[in-house]
C-alpha positions as CSV (number, residue, x, y, z in Angstrom):
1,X,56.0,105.3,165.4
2,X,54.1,103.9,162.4
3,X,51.0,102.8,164.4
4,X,50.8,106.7,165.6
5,X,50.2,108.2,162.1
6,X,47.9,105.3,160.8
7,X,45.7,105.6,164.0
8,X,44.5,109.2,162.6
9,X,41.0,108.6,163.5
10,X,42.1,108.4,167.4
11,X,44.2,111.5,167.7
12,X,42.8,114.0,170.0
13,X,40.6,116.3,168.7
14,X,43.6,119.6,169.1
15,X,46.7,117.6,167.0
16,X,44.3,116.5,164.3
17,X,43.6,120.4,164.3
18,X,47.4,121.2,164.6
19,X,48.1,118.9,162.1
20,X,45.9,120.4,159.7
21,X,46.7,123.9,160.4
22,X,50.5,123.0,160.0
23,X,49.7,121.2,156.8
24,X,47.2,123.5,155.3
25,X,50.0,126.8,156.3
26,X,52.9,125.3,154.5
27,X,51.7,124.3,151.2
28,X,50.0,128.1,151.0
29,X,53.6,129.1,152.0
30,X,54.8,127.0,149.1
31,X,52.4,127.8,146.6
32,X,52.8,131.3,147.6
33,X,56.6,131.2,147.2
34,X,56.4,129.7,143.7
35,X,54.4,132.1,142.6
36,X,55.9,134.6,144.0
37,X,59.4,133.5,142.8
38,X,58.4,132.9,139.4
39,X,56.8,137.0,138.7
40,X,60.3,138.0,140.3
41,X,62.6,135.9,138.4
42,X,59.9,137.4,135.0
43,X,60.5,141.2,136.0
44,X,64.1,140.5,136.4
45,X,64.4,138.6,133.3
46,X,64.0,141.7,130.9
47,X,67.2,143.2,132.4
48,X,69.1,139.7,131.2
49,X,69.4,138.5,134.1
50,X,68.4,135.3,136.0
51,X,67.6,136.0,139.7
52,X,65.6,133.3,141.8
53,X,64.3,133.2,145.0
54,X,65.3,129.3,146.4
55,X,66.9,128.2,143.5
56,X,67.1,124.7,144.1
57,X,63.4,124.7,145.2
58,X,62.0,122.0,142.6
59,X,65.7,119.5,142.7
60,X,64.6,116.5,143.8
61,X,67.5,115.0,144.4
62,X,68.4,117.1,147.5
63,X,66.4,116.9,150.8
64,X,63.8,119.1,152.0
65,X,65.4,121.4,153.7
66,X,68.3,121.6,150.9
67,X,65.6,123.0,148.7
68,X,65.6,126.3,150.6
69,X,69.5,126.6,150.4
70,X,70.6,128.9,149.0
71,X,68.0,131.9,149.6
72,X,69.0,133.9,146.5
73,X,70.5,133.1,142.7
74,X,71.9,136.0,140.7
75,X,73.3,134.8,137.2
76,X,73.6,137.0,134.1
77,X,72.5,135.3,131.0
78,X,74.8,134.1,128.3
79,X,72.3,135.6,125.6
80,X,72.2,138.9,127.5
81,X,72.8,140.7,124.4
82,X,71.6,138.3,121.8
83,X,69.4,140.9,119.5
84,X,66.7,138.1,119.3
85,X,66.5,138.2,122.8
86,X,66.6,141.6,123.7
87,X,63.9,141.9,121.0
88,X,61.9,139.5,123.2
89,X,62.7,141.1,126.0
90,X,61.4,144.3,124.4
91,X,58.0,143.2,122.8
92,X,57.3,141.4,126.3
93,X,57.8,144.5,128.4
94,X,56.5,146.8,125.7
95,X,53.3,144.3,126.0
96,X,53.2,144.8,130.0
97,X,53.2,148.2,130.1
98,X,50.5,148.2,127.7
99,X,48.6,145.9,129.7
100,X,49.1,147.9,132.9
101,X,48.0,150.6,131.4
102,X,45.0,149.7,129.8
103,X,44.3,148.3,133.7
104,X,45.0,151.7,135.2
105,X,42.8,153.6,132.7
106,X,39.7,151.3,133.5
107,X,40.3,148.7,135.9
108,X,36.6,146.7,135.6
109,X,37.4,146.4,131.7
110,X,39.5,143.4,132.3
111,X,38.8,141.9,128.9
């Protein structure tokens, strides 16, 4: 089983091709899902909530497919109504609707 994977260079010419394909597709998927997870899990965040998408998706110590269990995390935050927080909370979506809007007035000024 070893031998097949070192002898890359003689693979037909298709699974050297599927095997890139495959590869290339699933680490867009994950880089796609990271990034994805982490803007939902910031959105959600102002409510005082913590909501991921795969939560266990960086634990090393599970297996691969583990890191996809469960789908979904809901958890409300134990400083949910800290006033330092909620005052962080504020200021930061205060600053994103400023930011959107200044991108809705003139999107080429992106400066």
């Amino acid at each position: 089983m070893l031998l097949f994977f070192v002898m890359f260079k003689v693979w037909p010419e298709w699974l050297r091709l599927a095997v890139w394909y495959a590869s290339w597709y699933f680490l867009v998927f994950l880089l796609g899902t990271a990034v994805i997870r982490v803007i939902v899990w910031f959105i959600i965040f102002h409510i005082g909530l913590d909501f991921w998408i795969f939560p266990n998706y960086w634990a090393d110590e599970d297996s691969i497919l583990d890191s996809f269990k469960p789908i979904l995390s809901l958890e409300k935050r134990s400083d949910i109504f800290c006033w330092k927080m909620v005052t962080i909370r504020i200021i930061s979506a205060l600053a994103i609707a400023n930011g959107l809007q200044e991108f809705v007035r003139d999107p080429t000024k992106i400066d």
